[in-house]
N, C-alpha and C positions, 0 to 999 in steps of 0.2 A: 336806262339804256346801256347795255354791257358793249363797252370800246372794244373793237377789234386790234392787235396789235401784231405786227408779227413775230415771228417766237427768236428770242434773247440771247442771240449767239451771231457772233460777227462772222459775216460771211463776204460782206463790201466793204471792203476798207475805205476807208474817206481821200483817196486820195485823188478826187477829182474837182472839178467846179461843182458846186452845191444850188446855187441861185445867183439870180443874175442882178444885179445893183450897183453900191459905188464901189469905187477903186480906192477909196482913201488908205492912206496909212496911217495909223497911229498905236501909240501902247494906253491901253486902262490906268493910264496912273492915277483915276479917279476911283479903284477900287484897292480897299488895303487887306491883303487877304488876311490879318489877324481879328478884323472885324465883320471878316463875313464869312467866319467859319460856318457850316451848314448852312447856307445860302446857295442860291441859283449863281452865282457870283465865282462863287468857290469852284463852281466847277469850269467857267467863264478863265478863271487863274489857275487851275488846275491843271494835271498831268492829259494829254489827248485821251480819250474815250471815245469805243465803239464799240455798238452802236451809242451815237451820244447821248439820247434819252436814258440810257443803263444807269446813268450817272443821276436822272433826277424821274426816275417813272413814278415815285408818287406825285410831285408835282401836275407831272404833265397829264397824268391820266383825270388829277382834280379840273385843271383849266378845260381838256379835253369834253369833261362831262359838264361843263356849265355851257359849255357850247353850244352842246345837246340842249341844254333847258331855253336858253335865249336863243335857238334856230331849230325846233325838236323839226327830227323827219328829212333833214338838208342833204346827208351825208347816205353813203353807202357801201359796204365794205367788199373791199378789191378781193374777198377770201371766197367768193363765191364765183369770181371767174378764173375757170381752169385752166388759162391760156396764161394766168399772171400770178408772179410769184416775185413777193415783196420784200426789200431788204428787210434783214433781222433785226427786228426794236425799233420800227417805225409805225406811223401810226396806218393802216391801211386803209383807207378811206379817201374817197373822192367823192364831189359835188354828184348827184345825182344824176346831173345831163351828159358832163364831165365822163361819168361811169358807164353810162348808154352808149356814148361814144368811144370808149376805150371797149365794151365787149365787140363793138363792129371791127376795130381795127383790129385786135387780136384773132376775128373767127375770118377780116378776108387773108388776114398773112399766114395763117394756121402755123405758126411758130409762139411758144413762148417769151413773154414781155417780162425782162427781166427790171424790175422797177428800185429805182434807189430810194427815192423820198416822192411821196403825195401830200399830202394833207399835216399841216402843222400846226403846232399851239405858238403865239406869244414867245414861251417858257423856250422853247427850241430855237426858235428863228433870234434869240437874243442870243444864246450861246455860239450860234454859229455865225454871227454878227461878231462878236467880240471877238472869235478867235482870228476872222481875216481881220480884222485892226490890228492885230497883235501880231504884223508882219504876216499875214495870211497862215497863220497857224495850224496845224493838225489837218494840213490838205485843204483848205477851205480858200480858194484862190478868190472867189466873190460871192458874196451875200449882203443882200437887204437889208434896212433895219427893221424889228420885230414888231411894225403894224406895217408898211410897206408889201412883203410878196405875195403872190398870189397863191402860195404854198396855205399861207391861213383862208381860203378860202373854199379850198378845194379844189380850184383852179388850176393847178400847175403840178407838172412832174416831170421828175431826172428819170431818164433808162435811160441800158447797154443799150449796145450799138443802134445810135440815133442815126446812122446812116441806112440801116437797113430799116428802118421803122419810117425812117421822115418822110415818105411820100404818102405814106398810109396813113397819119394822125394831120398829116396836112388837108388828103381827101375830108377828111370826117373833124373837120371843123378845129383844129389844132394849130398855132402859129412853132415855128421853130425859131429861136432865139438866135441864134449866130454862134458864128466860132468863138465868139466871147466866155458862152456858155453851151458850148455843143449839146450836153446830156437834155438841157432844158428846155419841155413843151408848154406854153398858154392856154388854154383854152379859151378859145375867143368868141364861138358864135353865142345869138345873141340869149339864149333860155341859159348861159350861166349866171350867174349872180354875184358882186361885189358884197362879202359877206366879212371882210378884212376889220372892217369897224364892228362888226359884231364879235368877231372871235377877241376884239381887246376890250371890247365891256364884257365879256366872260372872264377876264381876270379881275378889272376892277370891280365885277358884281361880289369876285370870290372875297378879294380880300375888304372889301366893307366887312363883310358878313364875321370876316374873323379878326376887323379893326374897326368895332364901330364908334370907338370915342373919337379917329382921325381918318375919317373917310374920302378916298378920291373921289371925285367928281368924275362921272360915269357918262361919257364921253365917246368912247370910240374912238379916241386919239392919244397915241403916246407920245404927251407933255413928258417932262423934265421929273415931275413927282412921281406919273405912272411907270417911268422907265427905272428911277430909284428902287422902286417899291418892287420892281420885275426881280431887280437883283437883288433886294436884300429877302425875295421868298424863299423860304425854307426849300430847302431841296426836293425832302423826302416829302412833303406837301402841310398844307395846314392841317391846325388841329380839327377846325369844324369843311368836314368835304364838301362835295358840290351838291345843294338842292335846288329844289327847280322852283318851288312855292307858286305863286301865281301868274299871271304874264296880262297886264292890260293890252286894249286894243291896241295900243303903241310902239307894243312890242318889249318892255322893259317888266323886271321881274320885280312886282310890287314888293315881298319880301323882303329884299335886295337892293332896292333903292335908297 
């Protein structure tokens, strides 16, 4: 399944709330950037980048397509409504109910939905985790940790002016978060789906596949080893990319296990 993205040229600068989570402060002095040269990490300790996936699109497009193999058919890409037009180098894709309800809102306001972030990998929602610890860094005033938003779900998305939008994603099944995180919608009625623990056994499925003498335990939960292992992945992505192999009644991809 070919990822839709949208095209590679920073056009939003980050300098708003991104997602809505703690308020902690702290610095990464758990990561030493001479050891995590070419890491997801690296870019984590790195100079600010936009759009921030530029910085690891082979990664995220890997985690992105295993998503696809452990929830094939969930997702649906925002490139096919003409009322919406999605920041550059994000992944454009919403929850499929999620998507049914954003064409309604965009055809009853007949204005275009200018969209920052929808639908996220793991791989992203950790970088922009670390940079608000790191003194809310590179514009990132609050963000979740990387199995926590509903951003990995499909669930949730930032746009421009949520004052003129919020009555309209409200009618059609949308919660608006607060001034904490103005840009921020939920979608809350009840055909979406908690898919947060699937999108983080599509990395831990990835990197078995391309570590299988020290394999995580595939979980749906980032413990302490699966968040190590987020930061020390290769940027540009692994060597062996994402397959799908087979998928028991369970849901889990036998190949992969």
């Amino acid at each position: 399944m070919r990822l839709i993205l949208a095209i590679p040229a920073c056009l939003f600068i980050a300098t708003c709330v991104l997602d809505s989570g703690e308020w902690g402060r702290r610095k990464s002095g758990n990561l030493d950037p001479k050891k995590q040269e070419g890491t997801l990490a690296t870019v984590a300790l790195g100079n600010c980048v936009h759009p921030v996936m530029s910085a690891f699109i082979g990664l995220q497009e890997q985690v992105a397509e295993k998503f696809n193999c452990v929830e094939p058919g969930t997702m649906k890409s925002l490139s096919s409504l003409r009322r919406v037009k999605v920041a550059p180098g994000r992944l454009a894709e919403l929850q499929a109910a999620a998507y049914e309800s954003l064409a309604k809102i965009v055809a009853a306001r007949k204005k275009t939905l200018a969209v920052r972030s929808a639908r996220r990998t793991v791989a992203e929602q950790y970088v922009l985790h670390e940079w608000m610890l790191q003194d809310h860094r590179c514009g990132v005033s609050v963000s979740k940790k990387a199995g926590e938003s509903n951003h990995l779900s499909g669930l949730a998305i930032d746009i421009e002016d949520d004052r003129g939008w919020r009555k309209y994603f409200e009618k059609y099944g949308w919660k608006w978060y607060g001034p904490e995180d103005p840009v921020h919608f939920d979608y809350i009625a009840p055909d979406g789906r908690d898919l947060r623990p699937s999108a983080v056994r599509a990395f831990q499925l990835l990197l078995n596949e391309n570590n299988p003498d020290a394999p995580l335990a595939v979980t749906g939960v980032i413990d302490d080893n699966t968040e190590a292992q987020i930061a020390a992945a290769p940027r540009s992505g692994f060597a062996q990319g994402a397959s799908c192999g087979t998928v028991d009644e369970s849901g889990w991809i036998n190949a992969s296990r």
